[in-house]
N, C-alpha and C positions, 0 to 999 in steps of 0.2 A: 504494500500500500504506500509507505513511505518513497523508496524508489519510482514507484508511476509519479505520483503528486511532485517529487523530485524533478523528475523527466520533463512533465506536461511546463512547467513552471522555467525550468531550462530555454525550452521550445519557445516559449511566451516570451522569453528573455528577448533570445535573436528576432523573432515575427517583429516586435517593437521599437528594436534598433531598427531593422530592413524600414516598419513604414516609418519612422522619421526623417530617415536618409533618403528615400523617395521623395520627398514630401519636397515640392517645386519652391526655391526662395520665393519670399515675401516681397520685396524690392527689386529694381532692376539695377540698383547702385550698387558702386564698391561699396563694401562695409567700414571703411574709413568717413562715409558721407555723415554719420550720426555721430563723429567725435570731432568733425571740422563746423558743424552747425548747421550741415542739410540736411538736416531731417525736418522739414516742412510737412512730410507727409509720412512721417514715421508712425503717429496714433491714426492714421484714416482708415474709414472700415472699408475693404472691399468684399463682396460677395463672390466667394470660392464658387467656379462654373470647372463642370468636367474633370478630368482629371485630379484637380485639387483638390473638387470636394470631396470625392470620393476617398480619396487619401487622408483626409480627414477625419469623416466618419471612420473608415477605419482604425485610426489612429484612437480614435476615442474606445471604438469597442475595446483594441487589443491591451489600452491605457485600463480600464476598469479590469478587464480579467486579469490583467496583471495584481493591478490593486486586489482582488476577490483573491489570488493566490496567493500572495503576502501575507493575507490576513486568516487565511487558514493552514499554514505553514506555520505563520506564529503561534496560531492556537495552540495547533499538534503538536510544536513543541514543549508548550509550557505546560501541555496532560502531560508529556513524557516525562519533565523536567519533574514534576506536584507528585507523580506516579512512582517516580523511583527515588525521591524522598521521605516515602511516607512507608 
């Protein structure tokens, strides 16, 4: 049991580096533009079309499963931990 939830949580690791790393810049500027003072349009909201959103939305599922694994990882460890101190 431990080993699967190990594994899946691993797998989840990498899926979430991949969609960030896909995930198309925000800007079309060098990233030096927001420490020389052009960032004029650094806070404007655009609406993510195609490709972007979608990498998005995903980014958000594989961001919560992530989360949801953490937090039951942590649990199982802290029965294991309560379990073989007592």
């Amino acid at each position: 049991m431990e080993n699967t939830l190990m594994t899946l949580f691993l797998i989840d690791c990498v899926v979430m580096i991949a969609c960030v790393m896909m995930q198309p810049a925000k800007n079309d500027n060098d990233s030096m533009s927001a420490l020389t003072g052009g960032s004029g349009d650094l806070f404007s909201r655009r609406k993510a079309r195609g490709f972007e959103a979608v990498m998005q939305i995903v980014t958000v599922i594989v961001g919560n499963h992530f989360l949801c694994s953490c937090f039951g990882a942590g649990l199982r460890f802290l029965t294991l931990v309560v379990s073989a101190s007592v």
